[in-house]
C-alpha positions in Angstrom: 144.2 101.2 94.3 141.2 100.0 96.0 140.4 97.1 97.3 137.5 94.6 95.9 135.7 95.0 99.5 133.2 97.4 99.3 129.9 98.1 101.1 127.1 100.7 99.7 125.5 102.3 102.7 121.6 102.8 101.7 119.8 105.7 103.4 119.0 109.2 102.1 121.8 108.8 100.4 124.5 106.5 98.8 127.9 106.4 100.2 131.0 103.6 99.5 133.3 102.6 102.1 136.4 100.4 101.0 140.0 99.5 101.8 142.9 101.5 99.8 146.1 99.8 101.7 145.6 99.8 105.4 143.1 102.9 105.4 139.3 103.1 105.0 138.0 105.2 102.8 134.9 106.4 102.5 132.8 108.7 99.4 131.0 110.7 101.6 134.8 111.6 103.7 133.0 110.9 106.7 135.6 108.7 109.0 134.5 105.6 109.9 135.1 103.8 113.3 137.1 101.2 111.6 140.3 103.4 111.4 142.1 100.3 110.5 141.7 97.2 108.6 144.6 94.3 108.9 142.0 91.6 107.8 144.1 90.2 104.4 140.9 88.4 103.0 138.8 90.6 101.2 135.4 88.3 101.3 135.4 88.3 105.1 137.0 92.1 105.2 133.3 93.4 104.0 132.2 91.8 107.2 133.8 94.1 109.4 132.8 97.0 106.9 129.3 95.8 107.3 129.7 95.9 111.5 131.2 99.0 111.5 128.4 100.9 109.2 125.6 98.9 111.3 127.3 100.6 114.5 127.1 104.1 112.9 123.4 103.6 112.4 122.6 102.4 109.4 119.9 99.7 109.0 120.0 99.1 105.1 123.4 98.0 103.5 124.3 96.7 100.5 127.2 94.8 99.7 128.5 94.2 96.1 130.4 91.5 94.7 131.1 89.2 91.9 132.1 86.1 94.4 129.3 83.2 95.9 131.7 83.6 98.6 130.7 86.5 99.8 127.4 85.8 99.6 127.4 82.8 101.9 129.2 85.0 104.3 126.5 87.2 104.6 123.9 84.8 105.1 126.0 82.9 107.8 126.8 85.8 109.7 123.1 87.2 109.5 122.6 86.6 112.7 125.7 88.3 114.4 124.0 91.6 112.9 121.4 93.3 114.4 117.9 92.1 113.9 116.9 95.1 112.3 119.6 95.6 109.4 118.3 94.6 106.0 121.8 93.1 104.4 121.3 92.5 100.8 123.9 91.4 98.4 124.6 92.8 95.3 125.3 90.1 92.7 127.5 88.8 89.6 127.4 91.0 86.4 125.7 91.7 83.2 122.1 89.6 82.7 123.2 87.5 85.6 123.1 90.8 88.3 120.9 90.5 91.1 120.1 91.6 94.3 119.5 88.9 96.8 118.5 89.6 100.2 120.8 87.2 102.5 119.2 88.4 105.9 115.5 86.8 104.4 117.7 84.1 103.2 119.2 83.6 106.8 115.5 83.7 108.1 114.3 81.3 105.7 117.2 78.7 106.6 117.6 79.5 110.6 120.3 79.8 112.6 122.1 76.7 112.7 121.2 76.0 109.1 123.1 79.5 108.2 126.0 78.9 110.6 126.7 75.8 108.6 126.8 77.4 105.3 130.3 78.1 105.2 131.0 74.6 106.2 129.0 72.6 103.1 129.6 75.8 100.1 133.4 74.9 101.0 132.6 71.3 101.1 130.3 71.3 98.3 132.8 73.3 95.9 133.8 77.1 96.4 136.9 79.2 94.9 139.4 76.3 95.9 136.8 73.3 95.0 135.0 73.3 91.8 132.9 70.5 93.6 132.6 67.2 95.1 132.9 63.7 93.0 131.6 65.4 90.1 128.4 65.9 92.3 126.9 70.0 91.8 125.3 72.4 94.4 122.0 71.5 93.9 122.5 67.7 94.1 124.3 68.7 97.7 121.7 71.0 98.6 118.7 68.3 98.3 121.0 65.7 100.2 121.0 68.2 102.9 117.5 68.9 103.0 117.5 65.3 103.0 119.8 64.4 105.6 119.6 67.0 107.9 122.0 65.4 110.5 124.9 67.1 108.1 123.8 70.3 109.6 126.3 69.3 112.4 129.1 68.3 110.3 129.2 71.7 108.5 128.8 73.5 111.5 132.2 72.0 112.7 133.9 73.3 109.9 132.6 76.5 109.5 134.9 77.0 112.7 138.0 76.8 112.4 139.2 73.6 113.7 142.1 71.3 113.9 140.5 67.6 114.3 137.6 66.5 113.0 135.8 63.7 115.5 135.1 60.4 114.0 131.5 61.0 114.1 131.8 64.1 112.4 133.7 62.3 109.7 131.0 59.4 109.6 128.4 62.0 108.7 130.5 63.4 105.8 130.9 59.7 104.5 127.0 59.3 104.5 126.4 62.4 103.6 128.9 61.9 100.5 126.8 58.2 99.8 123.4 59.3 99.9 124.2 61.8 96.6 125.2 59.4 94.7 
């Protein structure tokens, strides 16, 4: 059975490449150079799809998904891609399918804004955290742009990271007072 990471490659044509097991497997039978995949988290697996098909060329690619995970993924790792890849996200199902394009999204934030998007969607409420004191993305979101200091604070733990400093922590508490 496949895997739930899969990349669309768009060019002259369409092609899928995914994870069965171990192997990669790709519709057009055309090996990729990522002969094998031992990254266990699917959401950050298409990342490595996405690197491999930028390597072969490709500058348009299209990942689908159903999870906001992914999609903050893409937009924080924007900028580890190649300026000139167009990396659009596929999103959700039914009416609410979309297609967003994350590397405009990464533009529109910045660097440091998208490398800290990990940090506050996990924060904020993800897959493991519906959200925070009862308090929804968008109230987060406008405390951010209003207290743009918290920039920092996600950043640290968008890394993975063992401590976090007092002053790291005093920026989450105000951060957590200023949306209520």
């Amino acid at each position: 059975m496949l895997a739930d990471a899969c990349v669309e490659v768009i060019g002259r044509h369409v092609e899928t490449v995914s994870t069965k097991g171990a192997d990669i497997v790709c519709s057009s039978g055309v090996a990729t150079n990522l002969r094998y995949c031992s990254q266990e988290e699917a959401d950050t697996r298409l990342l490595l799809h996405v690197a491999d098909v930028v390597r072969s060329g490709r500058t348009r690619v299209v990942v689908r998904t159903v999870d906001t995970d992914v999609l903050v993924l893409c937009v924080s790792h924007n900028f580890c891609i190649p300026n000139t890849i167009e990396l659009w996200v596929a999103f959700g199902t039914g009416q609410r399918y979309r297609v967003t394009p994350a590397h405009l999204i990464a533009e529109q934030l910045g660097r440091s804004k998208s490398a800290a998007l990990p940090g506050f969607h996990a924060f904020t409420g993800c897959d493991t955290v519906s959200c925070f004191c009862g308090r929804g993305k968008r109230t987060a979101w406008d405390t951010w742009l209003a207290y743009p200091e918290a920039t920092r604070a996600f950043t640290h733990i968008s890394q993975p990271v063992v401590v976090i400093p007092d002053d790291v922590s005093d920026i989450f508490e105000r951060f957590n007072v200023l949306q209520n």
